[in-house]
C-alpha positions as CSV (number, residue, x, y, z in Angstrom):
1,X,-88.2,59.2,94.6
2,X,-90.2,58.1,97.8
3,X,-90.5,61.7,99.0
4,X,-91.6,63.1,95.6
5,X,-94.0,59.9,95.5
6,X,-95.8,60.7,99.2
7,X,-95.8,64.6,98.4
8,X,-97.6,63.9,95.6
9,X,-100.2,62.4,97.1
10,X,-100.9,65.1,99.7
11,X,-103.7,67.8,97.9
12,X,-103.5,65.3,95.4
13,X,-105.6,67.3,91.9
14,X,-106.0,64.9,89.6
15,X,-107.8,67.1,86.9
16,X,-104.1,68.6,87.0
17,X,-101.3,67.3,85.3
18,X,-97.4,67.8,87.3
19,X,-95.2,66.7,84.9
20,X,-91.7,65.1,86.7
21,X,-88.8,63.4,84.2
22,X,-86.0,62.0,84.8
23,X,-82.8,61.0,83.1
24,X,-79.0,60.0,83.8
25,X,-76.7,62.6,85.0
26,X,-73.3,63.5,82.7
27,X,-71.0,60.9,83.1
28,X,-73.8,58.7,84.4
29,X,-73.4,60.2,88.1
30,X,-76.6,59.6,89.2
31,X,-79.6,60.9,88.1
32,X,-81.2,64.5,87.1
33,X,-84.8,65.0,87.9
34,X,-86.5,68.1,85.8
35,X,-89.4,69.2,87.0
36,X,-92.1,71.0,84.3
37,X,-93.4,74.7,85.5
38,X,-96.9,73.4,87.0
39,X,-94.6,70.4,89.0
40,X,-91.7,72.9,90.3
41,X,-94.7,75.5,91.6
42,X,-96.1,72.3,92.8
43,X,-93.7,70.8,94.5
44,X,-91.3,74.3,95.2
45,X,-91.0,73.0,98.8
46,X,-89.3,69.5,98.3
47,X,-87.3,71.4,95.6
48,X,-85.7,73.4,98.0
49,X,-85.3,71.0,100.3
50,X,-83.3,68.9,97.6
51,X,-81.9,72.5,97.1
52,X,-82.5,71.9,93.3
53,X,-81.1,74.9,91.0
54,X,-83.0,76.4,87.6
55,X,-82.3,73.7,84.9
56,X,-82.4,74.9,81.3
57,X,-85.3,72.5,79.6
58,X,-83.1,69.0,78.2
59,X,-83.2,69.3,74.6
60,X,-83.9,66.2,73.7
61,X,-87.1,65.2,75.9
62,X,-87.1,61.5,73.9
63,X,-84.3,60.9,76.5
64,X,-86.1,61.6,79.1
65,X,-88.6,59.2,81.5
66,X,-91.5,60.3,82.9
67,X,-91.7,59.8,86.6
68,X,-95.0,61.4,87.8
């Protein structure tokens, strides 16, 4: 979270919104962070970093907390 924290705050915009949620993994394993389309353009480099893979959007968003 640190990382995704400072990385925001480099060419920080903040007339634009970069939706990040969050919510437990299956099996509570951890956690699963989604990012929105605006956020994974945004933050594409720390994604692959992470080496995230394409995530199908959760369908139940109530579930979900809102990290940036």
């Amino acid at each position: 979270m640190g990382m995704l924290l400072a990385e925001n705050r480099v060419d920080y915009d903040p007339q634009t919104q970069y939706p990040i949620y969050s919510a437990r993994a299956p099996e509570d394993d951890g956690i699963c962070i989604f990012f929105s389309p605006p956020a994974a353009q945004r933050f594409g480099t720390l994604i692959r970093f992470w080496r995230g893979i394409p995530f199908q959007e959760p369908s139940n968003m109530k579930s979900l907390w809102r990290v940036l």
